[in-house]
C-alpha positions in Angstrom: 58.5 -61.8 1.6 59.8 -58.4 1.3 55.9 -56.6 1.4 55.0 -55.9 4.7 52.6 -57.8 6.6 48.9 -56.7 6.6 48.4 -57.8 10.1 51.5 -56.2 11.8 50.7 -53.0 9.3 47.2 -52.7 10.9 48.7 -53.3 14.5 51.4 -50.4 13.3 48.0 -47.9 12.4 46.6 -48.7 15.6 49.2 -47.6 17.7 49.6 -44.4 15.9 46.0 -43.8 16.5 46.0 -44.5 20.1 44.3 -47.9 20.4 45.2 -50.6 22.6 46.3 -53.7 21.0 45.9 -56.1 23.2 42.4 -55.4 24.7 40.5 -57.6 26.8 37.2 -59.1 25.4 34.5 -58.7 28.2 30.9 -59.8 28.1 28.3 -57.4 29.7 25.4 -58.2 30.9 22.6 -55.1 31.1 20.5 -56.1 34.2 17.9 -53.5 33.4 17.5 -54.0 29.4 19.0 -57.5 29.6 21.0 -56.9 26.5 24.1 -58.8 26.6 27.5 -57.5 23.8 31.1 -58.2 23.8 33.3 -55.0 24.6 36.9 -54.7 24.5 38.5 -53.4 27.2 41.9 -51.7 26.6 44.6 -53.7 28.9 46.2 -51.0 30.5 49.6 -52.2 30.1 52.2 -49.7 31.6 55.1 -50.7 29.8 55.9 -49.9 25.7 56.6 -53.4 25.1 53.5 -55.0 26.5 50.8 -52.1 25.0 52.9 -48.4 23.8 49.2 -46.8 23.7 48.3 -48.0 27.4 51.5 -47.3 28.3 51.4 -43.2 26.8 48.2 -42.7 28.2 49.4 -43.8 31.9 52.4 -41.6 31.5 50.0 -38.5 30.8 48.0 -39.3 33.5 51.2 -39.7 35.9 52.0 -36.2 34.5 48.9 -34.8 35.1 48.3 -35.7 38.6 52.1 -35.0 39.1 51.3 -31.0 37.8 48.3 -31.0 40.0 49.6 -31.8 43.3 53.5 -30.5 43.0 52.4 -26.6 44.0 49.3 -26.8 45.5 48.4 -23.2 47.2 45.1 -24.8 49.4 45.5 -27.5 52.0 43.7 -30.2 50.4 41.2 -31.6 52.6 40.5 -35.4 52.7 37.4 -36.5 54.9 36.0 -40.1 54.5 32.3 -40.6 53.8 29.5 -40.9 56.6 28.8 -44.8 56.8 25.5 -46.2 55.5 22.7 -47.8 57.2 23.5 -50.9 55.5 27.7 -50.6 56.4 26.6 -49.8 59.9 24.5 -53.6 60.1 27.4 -54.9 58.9 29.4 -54.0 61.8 26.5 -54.8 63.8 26.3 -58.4 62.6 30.1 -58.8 63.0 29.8 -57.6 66.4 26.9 -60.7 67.4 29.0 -63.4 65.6 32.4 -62.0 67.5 30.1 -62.5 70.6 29.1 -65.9 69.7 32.3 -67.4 68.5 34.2 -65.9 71.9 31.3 -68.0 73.8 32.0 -71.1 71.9 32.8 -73.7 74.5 34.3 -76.5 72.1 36.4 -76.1 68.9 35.8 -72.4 67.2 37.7 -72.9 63.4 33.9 -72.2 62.5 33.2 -69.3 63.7 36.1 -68.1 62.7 35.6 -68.9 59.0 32.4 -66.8 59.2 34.1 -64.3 60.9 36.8 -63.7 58.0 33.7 -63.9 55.5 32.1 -61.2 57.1 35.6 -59.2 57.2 35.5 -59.4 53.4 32.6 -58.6 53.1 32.8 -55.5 55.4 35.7 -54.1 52.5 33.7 -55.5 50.0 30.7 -52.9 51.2 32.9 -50.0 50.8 34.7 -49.8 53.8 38.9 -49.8 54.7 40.5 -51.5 57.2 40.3 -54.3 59.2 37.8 -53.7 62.1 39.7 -55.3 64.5 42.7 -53.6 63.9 46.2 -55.2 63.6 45.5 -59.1 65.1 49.0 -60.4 64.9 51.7 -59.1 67.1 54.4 -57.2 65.7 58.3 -57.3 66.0 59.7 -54.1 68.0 63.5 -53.7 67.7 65.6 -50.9 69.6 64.8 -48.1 67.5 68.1 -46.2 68.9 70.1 -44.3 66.4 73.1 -46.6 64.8 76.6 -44.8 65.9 78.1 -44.1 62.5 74.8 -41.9 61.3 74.8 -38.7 62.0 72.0 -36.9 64.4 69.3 -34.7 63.0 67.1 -31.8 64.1 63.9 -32.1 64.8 60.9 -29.6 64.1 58.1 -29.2 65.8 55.1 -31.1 63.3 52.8 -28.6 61.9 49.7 -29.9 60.9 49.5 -28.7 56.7 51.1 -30.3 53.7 52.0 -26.7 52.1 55.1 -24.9 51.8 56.2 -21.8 53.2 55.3 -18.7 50.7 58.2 -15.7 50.1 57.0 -12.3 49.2 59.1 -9.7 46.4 59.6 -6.7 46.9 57.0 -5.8 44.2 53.9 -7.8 46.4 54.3 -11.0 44.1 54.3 -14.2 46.7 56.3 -17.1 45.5 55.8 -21.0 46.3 59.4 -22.8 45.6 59.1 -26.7 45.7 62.2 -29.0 45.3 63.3 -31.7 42.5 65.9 -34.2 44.7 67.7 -36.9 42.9 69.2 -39.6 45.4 71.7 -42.5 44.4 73.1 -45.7 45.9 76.7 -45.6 46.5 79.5 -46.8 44.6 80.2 -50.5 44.0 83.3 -50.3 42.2 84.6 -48.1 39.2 82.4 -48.1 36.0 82.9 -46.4 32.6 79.6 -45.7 30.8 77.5 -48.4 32.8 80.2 -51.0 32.8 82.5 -52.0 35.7 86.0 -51.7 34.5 86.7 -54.5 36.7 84.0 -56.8 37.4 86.1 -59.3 39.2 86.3 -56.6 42.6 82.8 -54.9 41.6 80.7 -55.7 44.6 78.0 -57.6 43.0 76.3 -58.6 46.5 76.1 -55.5 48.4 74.9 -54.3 45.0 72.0 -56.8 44.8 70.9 -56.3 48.4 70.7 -52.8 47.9 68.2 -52.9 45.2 66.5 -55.7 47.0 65.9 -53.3 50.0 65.5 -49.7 48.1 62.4 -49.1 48.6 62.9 -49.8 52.5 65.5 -46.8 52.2 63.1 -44.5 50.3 60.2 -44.8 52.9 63.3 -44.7 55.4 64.0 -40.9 53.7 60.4 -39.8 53.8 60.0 -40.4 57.1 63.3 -37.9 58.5 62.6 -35.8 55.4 58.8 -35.4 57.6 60.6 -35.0 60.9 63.1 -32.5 60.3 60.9 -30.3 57.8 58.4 -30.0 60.4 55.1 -30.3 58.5 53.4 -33.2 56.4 55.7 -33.1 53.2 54.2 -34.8 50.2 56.0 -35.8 47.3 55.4 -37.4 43.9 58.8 -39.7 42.6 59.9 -42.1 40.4 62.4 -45.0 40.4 64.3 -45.3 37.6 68.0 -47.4 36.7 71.5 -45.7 36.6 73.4 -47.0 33.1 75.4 -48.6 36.1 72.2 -50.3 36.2 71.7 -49.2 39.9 68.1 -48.1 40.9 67.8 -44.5 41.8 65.0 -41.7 42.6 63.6 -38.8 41.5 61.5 -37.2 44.1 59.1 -33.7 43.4 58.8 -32.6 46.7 55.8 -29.8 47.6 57.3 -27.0 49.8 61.3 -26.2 50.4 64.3 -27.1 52.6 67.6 -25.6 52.4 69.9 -27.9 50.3 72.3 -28.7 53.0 69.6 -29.5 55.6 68.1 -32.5 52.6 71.8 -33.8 51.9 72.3 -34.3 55.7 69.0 -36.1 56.0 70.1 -38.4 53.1 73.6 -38.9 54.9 72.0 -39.8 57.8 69.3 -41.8 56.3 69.7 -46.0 56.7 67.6 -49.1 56.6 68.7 -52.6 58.6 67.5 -55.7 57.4 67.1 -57.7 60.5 66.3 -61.0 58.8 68.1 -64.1 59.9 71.9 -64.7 58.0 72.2 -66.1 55.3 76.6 -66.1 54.4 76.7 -70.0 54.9 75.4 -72.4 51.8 73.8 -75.3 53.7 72.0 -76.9 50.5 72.4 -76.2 47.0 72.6 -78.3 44.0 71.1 -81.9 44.0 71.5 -82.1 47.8 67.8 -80.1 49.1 65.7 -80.1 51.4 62.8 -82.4 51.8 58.9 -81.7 51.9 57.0 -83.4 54.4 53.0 -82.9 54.8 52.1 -81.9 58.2 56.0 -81.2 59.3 57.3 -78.9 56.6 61.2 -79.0 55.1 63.9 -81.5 56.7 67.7 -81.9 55.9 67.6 -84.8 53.7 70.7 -86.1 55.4 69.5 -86.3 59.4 65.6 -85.9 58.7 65.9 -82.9 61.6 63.2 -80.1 60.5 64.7 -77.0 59.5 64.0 -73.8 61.5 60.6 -71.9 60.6 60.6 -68.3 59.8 59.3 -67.6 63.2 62.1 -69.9 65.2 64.5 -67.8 63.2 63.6 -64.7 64.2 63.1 -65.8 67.5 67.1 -66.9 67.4 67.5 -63.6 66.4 66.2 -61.5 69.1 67.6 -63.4 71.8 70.5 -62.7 70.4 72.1 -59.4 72.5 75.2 -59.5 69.8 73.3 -60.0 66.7 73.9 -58.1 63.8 71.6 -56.8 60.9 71.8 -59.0 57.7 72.5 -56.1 55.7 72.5 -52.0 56.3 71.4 -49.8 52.9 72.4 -45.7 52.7 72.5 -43.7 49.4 75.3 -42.5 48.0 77.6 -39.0 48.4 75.2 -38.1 45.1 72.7 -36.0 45.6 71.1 -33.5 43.7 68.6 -30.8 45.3 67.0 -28.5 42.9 64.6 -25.5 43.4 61.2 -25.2 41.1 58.5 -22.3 41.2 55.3 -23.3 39.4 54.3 -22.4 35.8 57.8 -22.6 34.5 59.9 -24.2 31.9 61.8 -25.9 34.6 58.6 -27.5 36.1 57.4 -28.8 32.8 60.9 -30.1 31.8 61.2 -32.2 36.1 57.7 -33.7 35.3 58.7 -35.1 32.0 61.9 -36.0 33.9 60.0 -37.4 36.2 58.0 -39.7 33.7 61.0 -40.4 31.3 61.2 -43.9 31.5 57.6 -45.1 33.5 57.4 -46.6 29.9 60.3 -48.9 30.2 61.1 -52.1 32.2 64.5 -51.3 34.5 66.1 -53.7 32.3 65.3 -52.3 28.6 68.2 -50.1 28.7 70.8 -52.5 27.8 73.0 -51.0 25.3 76.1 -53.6 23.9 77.4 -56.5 24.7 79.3 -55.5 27.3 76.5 -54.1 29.6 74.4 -57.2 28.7 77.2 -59.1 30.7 77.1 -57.0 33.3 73.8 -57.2 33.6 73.7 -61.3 33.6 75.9 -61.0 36.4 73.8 -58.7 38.7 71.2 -61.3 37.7 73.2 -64.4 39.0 74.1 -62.3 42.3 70.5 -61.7 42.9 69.8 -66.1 42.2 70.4 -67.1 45.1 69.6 -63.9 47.4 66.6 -64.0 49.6 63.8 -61.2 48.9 61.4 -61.2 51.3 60.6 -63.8 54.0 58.5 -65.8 51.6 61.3 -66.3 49.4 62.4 -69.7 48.9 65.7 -69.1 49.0 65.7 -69.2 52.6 66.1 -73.0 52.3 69.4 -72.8 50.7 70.7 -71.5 54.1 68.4 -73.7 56.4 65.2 -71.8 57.2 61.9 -72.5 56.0 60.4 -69.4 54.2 57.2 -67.8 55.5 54.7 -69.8 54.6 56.2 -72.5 53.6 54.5 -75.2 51.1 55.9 -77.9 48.8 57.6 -77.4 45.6 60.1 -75.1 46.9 63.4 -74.7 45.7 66.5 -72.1 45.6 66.9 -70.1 43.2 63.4 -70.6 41.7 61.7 -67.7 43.1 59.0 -66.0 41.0 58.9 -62.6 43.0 58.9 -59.6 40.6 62.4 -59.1 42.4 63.9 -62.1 40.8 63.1 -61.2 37.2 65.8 -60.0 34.9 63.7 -57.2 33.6 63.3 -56.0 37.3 67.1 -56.4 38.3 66.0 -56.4 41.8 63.8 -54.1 42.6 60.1 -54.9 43.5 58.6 -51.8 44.6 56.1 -49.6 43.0 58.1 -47.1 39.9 55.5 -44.9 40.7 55.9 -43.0 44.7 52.7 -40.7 45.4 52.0 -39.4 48.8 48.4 -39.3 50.2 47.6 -36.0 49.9 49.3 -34.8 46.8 46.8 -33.8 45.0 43.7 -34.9 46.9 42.5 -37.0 43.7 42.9 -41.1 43.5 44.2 -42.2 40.0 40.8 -43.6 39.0 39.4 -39.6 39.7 42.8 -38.1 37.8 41.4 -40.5 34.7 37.6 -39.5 35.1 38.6 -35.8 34.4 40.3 -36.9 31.1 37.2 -38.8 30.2 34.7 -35.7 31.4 36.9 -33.1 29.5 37.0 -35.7 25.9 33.2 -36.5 26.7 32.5 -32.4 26.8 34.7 -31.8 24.1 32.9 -34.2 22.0 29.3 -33.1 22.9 28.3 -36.1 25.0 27.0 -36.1 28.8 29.0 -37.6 31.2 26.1 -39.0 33.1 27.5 -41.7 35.7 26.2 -45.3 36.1 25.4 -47.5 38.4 28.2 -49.9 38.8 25.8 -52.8 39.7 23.9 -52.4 37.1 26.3 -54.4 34.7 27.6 -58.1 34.8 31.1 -58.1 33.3 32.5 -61.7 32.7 35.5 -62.5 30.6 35.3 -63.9 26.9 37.5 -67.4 26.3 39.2 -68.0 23.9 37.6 -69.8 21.0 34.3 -68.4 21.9 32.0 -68.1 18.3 31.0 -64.5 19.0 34.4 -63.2 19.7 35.7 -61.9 16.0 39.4 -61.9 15.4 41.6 -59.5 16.7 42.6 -58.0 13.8 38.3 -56.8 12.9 38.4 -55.6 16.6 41.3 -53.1 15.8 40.0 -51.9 12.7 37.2 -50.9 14.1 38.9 -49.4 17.1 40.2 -47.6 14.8 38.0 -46.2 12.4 35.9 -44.9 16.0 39.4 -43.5 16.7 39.6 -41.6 14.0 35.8 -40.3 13.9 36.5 -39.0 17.3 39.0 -37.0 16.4 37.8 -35.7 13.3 34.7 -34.3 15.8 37.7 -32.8 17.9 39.0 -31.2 14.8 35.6 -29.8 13.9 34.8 -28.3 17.0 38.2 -26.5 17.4 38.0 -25.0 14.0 34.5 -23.4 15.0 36.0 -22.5 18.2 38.4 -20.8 15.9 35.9 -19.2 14.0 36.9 -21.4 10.9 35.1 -23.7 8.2 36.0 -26.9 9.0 35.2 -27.8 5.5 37.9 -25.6 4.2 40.5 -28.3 5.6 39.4 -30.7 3.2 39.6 -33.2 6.0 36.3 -35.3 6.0 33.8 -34.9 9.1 32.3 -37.8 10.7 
């Protein structure tokens, strides 16, 4: 029992040479030579505990495209494509069945099936957007400043994404960018990640502010755009405190003074107007009811609780109403500058990508940050996380969208799970024009460069000229998992010994005089 086993061995040789392992067993289907194989797919897994080759390769490609777009010196231009004859029928067609449905005289659920059909298969055809626009009416609130944040100035927009440019004395021009860090504020006194008094650490206002972070990041962008005058782009990641706290590291293309992006944080806020939710109306055994065609009713009088919409509707009509909750960062906040091609850019992009590899909740580090950590957990049970939530029945409103099976404190949003600790929102924050490439193109100039490297034309395809369907479990001409890494492998290792090879030429060296064996 001692030896090590020969399965997790070969998973331990895989991962050292790069290979996924878990890939995902596809059947294609050539149209044009009709030959059909099984190819594994690698599973793209962004984490190190799900896949930790995935998971490197997605941090080099976050740091590539973050080197790419942080100090930009052209405005990079993004025009959309000139529609095609078949996109512009499309419309067409839409167009004559709007026309036909608006002159149905009796019921129109019909036409209005088709019409979504056709909508999806407008984005389908390789266009954005919804051709109609926004359908549904939206909820405006006063947008008048909230008394106790500070004012900020206002620039005139420019229309560029670029920095301003500072000239030496010796004719060398400069292009400073900024590396911001921004916190939450305090909940109560910790000592390395741990509350040193978790009976008077604020465990709710804690929870809702990692609930509604990402609210209060868009929130910054938005005053950062106003008061810097020109489209500011920015590349940042969301990462937790030891405090376990999320907090943001933001790359920022172009340069404020430091004092000007600490008021804009100070005066930075986000309100939550979503109905209240401080009085416990049902919890334990005693729940609210399911009934088809009428939706949840208080078990006790048979009275249907309020829809999301009734809710809101309360609200507004409501001249004294409050917001459910208000989220600010904290007094923290660092501002650093960075010129391009230094030490101290490298070492903010690996900053940057330190921990894109790990869950929020993976650095737990001793028993006694494990318990604080279970209690953050419990304080975020019961709180709602979105308007679909179904929390929202503990405190008498039906959630949006409300279907059967419901319950408090059985939510399944990526905000209720313990390795999130509250946070839904995307680790990964990249403008629109950063750096004027889409993941999927950052990734094809990795694949052109190894393809190049390696000899081979990187001749594109025609992406409807394969059928890809996914391989069951169970199916006879899947192998085992363990043959499909071995040989993931072994084509590993061939490619790079053809790397290996053509750098030693490059170098003017034998590579037979490594006495490393060439594929």
């Amino acid at each position: 029992m001692a030896q090590p086993h020969a399965r997790e061995v070969a998973e331990e040789v895989a991962k050292l040479n790069g290979v996924c392992v878990r890939p995902v067993a596809l059947r294609r289907l050539d149209l044009v030579t009709g030959k059909e194989e099984i190819i594994d797919v690698p599973c793209g897994a962004t984490l190190e505990n799900k896949c930790p080759s995935c998971a490197k390769r997605n941090r080099q490609l976050r740091m590539a495209q973050c080197r790419e777009g942080w100090h930009l010196a052209e405005e990079p231009v993004i025009s959309p494509d000139a529609a095609t004859e078949d996109q512009r029928w499309l419309i067409e067609f839409r167009a004559d069945m709007q026309a036909r449905r608006d002159a149905a005289a009796e019921d129109a659920s019909d036409w209005d099936a088709v019409l979504v059909g056709l909508d999806e298969e407008i984005n389908t055809a390789g266009m954005r957007g919804h051709v109609c626009g926004r359908t549904a009416p939206k909820r405006v609130r006063s947008t008048r400043r909230r008394q106790d944040a500070p004012d900020l100035p206002k620039r005139k927009m420019t229309s560029t994404t670029l920095g301003r440019t500072y000239e030496s004395a010796d004719g060398r021009v400069y292009r400073p960018s900024l590396f911001v860090t921004l916190t939450l504020p305090s909940y109560g006194r910790v000592r390395d990640g741990v509350p040193i008094d978790p009976e008077t650490y604020d465990y709710g206002r804690a929870a809702r502010d990692a609930l509604h972070f990402s609210k209060l990041v868009d929130r910054f962008v938005q005053n950062l755009r106003r008061v810097a005058g020109y489209d500011v782009q920015y590349f940042a990641s969301v990462e937790p405190q030891k405090r376990l706290a999320p907090h943001l590291h933001m790359a920022i293309r172009g340069t404020l003074p430091r004092a000007e992006v600490k008021q804009i944080a100070a005066a930075t806020y986000h309100q939550v107007w979503w109905p209240p939710c401080d009085q416990v109306r049902f919890e334990g055994e005693h729940l609210p009811i399911w009934q088809d065609d009428v939706g949840y009713v208080d078990p006790d009088t048979g009275e249907v609780l309020l829809s999301w919409d009734q809710a809101l509707d309360e609200l507004d009509q409501d001249d004294t109403a409050e917001p459910l909750h208000v989220v600010r960062f904290g007094n923290q906040v660092d501002v650093k500058g960075v010129l391009a091609g230094t030490p101290n850019a490298d070492q903010c992009i690996r900053y940057l990508s330190k921990y894109l590899t790990k869950s929020l909740g993976d650095n737990l580090n001793g028993r006694a940050q494990r318990k604080h950590a279970a209690r953050f957990v419990e304080a975020l049970r019961y709180e709602p996380c979105s308007p679909t939530c179904p929390n929202w029945l503990r405190y008498g409103v039906q959630p949006k969208g409300a279907k059967a099976g419901m319950a408090p404190g059985r939510c399944r949003s990526k905000a209720h799970n313990p390795e999130h600790l509250g946070y839904a929102g995307r680790r990964v924050l990249v403008s629109r024009k950063w750096s004027n490439k889409t993941l999927t193109e950052h990734k094809q100039d990795r694949r052109t460069w190894v393809l190049e490297a390696l000899g081979q034309a990187d001749e594109p395809t025609d992406p409807h000229r394969y059928v890809w369907r996914q391989v069951k479990p169970g199916d006879p001409d899947l192998v085992p998992i363990g043959v499909r890494l071995l040989r993931s492998v072994a084509e590993r290792q061939r490619w790079r010994a053809h790397l290996r090879e053509l750098e030693a030429r490059a170098n003017g060296q034998d590579p037979s005089a490594t006495g490393e064996e060439v594929a």
